[in-house]
N, C-alpha and C positions, 0 to 999 in steps of 0.2 A: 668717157662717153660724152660727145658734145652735146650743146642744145638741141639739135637739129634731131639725133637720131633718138631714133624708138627701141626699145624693146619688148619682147613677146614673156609677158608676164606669168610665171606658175600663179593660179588664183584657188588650184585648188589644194583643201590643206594635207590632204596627205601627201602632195608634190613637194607642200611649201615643207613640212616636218622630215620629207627626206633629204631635205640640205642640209640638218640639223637642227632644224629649227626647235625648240622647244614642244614636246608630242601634248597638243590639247587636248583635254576628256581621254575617255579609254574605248576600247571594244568590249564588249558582254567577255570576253574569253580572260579580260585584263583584269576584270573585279573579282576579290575570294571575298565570300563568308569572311566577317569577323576582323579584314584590316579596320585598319583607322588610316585617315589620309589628315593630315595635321595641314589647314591652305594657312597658303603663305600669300600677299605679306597679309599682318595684321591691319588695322585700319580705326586711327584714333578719331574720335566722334565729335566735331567742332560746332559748333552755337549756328554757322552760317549754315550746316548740312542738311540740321534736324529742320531750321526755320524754312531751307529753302523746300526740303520732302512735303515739309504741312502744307506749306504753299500751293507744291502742286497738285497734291494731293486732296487739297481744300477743306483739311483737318484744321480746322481752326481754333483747336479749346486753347483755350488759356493757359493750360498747366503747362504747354509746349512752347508756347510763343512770347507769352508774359511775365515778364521776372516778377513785379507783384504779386501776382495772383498768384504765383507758384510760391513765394515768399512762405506767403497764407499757408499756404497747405500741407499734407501731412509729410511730405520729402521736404518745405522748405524750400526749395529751388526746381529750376525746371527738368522735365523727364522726358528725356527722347522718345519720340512717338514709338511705338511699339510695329508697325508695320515697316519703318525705316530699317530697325534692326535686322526685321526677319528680311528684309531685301538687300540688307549689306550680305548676310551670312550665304543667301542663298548664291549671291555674287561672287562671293568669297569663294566657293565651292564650285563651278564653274567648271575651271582649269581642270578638275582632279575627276569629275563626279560628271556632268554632266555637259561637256565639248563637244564631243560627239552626238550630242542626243537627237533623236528623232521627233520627241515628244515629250514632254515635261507630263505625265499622267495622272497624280495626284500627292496635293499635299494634306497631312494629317497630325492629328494633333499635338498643334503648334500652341507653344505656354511661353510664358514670359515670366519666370518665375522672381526675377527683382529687378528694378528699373536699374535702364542706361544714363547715365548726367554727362553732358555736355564735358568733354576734355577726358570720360571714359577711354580705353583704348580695347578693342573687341577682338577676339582672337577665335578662329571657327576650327570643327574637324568634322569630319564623318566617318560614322561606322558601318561597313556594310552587313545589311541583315541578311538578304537575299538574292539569288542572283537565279534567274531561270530565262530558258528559252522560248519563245513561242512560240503557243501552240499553233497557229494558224498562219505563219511566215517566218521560212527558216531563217530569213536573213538579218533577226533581231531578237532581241532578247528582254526585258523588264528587268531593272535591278531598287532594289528599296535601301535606301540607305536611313538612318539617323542623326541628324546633325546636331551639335551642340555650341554654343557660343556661350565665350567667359569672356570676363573684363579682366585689366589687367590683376587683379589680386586672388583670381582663383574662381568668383562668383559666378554660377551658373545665370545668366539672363536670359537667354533664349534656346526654345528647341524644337523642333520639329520632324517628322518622320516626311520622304518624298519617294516617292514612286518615276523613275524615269525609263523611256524607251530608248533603248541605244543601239545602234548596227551591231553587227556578229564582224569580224574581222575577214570568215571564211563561212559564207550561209551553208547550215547541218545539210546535210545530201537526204 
């Protein structure tokens, strides 16, 4: 193709996923009860990540930002913000969980059961709990998943249950 010429673009993604492309998210008809979807890849947690999240975030304590202060304290060194993690994970998940969604509709109790440290490496899955249709538009569905994220040695850090709307592949008649 030279400079000059144009081409007429698939932009949409179920055009783009039948070239082969890798299939993002699922349809309501693709999630069962009870898989687990293990995302890939994982995502190791570096000093400039957690600094740059507080940042924007405008999370300023010291336990995150300050090697002193965190020295002091009862971890001794610094802990990755805790809203960081839950938004890598939820990222993480994406691809597998919520590609297609219509609507992200709620998150629920989300815990942080042991901190993240800088050089961590964090690894997510989700479990689906539930998967139903809607009652008031056939052409989509709600599925609740449970996510879970470990560090690399097995430790449970974060977790959360979400609730998302996602299209029906073929709206119930």
């Amino acid at each position: 193709m030279s400079e000059t010429e144009t081409r007429q673009l698939e932009i949409d993604q179920a055009a783009r996923e039948a070239s082969g492309a890798r299939p993002y998210g699922r349809y309501l008809e693709e999630f069962e009860v009870g898989a687990v979807y293990k995302h890939w890849p994982a995502k190791t947690v570096t000093e400039a990540d957690d600094h740059l999240f507080c940042l924007l975030t405008m999370n300023h304590h010291p336990l995150h930002i300050n090697d002193e202060y965190a020295r002091r304290s009862q971890q001794g060194r610094n802990v990755v913000v805790g809203p960081y993690v839950y938004s890598l994970a939820l990222g993480m998940s994406v691809a597998d969980v919520s590609g297609k969604a219509i609507a992200n509709l709620a998150t629920e109790e989300l815990s942080h059961p042991n901190p993240v440290f800088h050089g961590d490496t964090l690894y997510a899955e989700s479990e689906v709990l539930e998967v139903r249709p809607s009652r008031s538009k056939p052409d989509r569905g709600v599925v609740k998943v449970h996510t879970r994220v470990f560090k690399q040695d097995g430790t449970l850090v974060c977790e959360f249950k979400r609730a998302v709307l996602v299209p029906r592949r073929e709206p119930a008649s």
